[in-house]
C-alpha positions in Angstrom: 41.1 84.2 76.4 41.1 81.5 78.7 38.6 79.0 78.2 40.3 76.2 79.9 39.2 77.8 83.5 35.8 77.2 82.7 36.2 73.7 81.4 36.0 74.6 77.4 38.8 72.9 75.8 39.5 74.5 72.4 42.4 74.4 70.4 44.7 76.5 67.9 42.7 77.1 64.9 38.9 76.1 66.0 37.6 79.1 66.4 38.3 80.1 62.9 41.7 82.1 63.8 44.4 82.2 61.3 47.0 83.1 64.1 47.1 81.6 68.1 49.4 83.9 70.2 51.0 83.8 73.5 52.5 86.3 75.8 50.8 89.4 74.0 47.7 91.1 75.7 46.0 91.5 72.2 42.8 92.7 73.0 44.6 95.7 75.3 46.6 97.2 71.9 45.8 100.3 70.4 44.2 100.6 66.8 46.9 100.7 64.3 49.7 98.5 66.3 52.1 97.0 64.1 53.3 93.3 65.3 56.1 91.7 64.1 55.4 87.9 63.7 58.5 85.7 63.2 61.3 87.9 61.8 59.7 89.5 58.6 55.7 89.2 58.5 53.8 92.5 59.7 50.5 92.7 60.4 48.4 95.8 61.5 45.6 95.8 64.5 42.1 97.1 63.1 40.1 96.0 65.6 37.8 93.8 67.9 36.7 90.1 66.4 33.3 89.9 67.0 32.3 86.6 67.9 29.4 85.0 66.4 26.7 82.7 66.7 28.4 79.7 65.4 30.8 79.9 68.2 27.7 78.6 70.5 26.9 75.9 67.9 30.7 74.9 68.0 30.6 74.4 71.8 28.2 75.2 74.4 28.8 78.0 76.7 31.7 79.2 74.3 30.0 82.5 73.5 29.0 83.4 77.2 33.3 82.7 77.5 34.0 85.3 74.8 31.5 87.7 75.7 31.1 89.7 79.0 29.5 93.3 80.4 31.8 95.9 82.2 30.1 97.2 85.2 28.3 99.9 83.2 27.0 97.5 80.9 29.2 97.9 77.6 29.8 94.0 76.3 33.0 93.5 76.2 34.3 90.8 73.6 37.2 88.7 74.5 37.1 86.4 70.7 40.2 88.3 69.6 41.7 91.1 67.7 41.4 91.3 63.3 44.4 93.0 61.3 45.5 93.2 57.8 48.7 91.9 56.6 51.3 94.7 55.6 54.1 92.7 54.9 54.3 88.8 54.3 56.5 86.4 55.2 56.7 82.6 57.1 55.0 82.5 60.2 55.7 79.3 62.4 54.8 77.9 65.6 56.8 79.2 68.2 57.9 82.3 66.2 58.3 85.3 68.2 55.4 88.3 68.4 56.6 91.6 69.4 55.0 95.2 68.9 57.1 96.8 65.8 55.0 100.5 65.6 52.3 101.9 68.2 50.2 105.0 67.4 51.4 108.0 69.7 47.4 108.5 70.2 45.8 105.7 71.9 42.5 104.8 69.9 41.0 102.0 71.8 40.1 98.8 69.3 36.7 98.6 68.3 34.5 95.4 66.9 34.9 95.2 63.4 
């Protein structure tokens, strides 16, 4: 998400997220991805954050930044991905973030 272009400056960790990324397409994975953050913490993709009203209250036009309709008129939200941690470990800034395990059947991610 790139809120900057439109003149919303938010940083790492406003938006309620428990982890910033860079250089990963996380709203493009597949239900079930595995990602390998740092060397030894794994955490499993279960789906679409779905932003909420408090993002407006946080920062005007935010929301209409997160959220957006594909041509047939599906909303499309851009807040994010959830996952559930499958195995611990220290997690620092500037860590690496690569894809460990992808599903052989692509389920796109739905909001959770």
């Amino acid at each position: 998400m790139d809120v900057l272009n439109l003149g919303l400056a938010v940083t790492p960790g406003q938006m309620g997220e428990n982890i910033t990324t860079r250089g990963i397409h996380l709203l493009s994975l597949n239900m079930g991805t595995r990602l390998r953050l740092g060397s030894d913490a794994i955490v499993e993709v279960t789906g679409l954050r779905n932003p909420c009203a408090q993002i407006k209250a946080f920062k005007p036009g935010l929301l209409a930044a997160v959220l957006e309709r594909s041509p047939e008129g599906c909303l499309i939200r851009k807040a994010g991905v959830m996952a559930v941690v499958l195995q611990g470990g220290v997690v620092k800034a500037g860590d690496d973030i690569e894809v460990a395990h992808e599903p052989p059947e692509f389920k796109p991610l739905q909001p959770v």
